[in-house]
N, C-alpha and C positions, 0 to 999 in steps of 0.2 A: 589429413583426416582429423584430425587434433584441433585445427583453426577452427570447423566445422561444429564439432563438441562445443565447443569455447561457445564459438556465437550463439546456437541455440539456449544453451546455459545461463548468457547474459540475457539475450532476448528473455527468457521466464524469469531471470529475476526481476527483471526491469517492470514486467506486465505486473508481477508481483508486486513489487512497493508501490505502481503509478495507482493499480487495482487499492491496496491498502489505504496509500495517502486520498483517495477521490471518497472511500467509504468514511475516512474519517471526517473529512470537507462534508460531504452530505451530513452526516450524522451532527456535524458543529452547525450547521444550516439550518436544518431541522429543530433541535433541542436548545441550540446555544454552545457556548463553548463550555459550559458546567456541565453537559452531558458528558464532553471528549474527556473532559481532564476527569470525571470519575471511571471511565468505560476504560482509559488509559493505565488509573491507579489501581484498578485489579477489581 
């Protein structure tokens, strides 16, 4: 029951960062990479 917790656990984080890393790719797409590196720096 444990292994079970486990996987879904990774599966969301995994959705999480691929979801993160694709919004920031669009947004470098979009703007340039002077958008990423400000929107990154706070």
């Amino acid at each position: 029951m444990d292994d079970n917790v486990q996987k879904s656990c990774w599966g969301v984080t995994t959705k999480a960062v691929l979801g993160f890393a694709g919004f920031l790719l669009l947004a470098w797409l979009i703007g340039g990479a002077g958008t990423v590196t400000t929107m990154t720096a706070g």
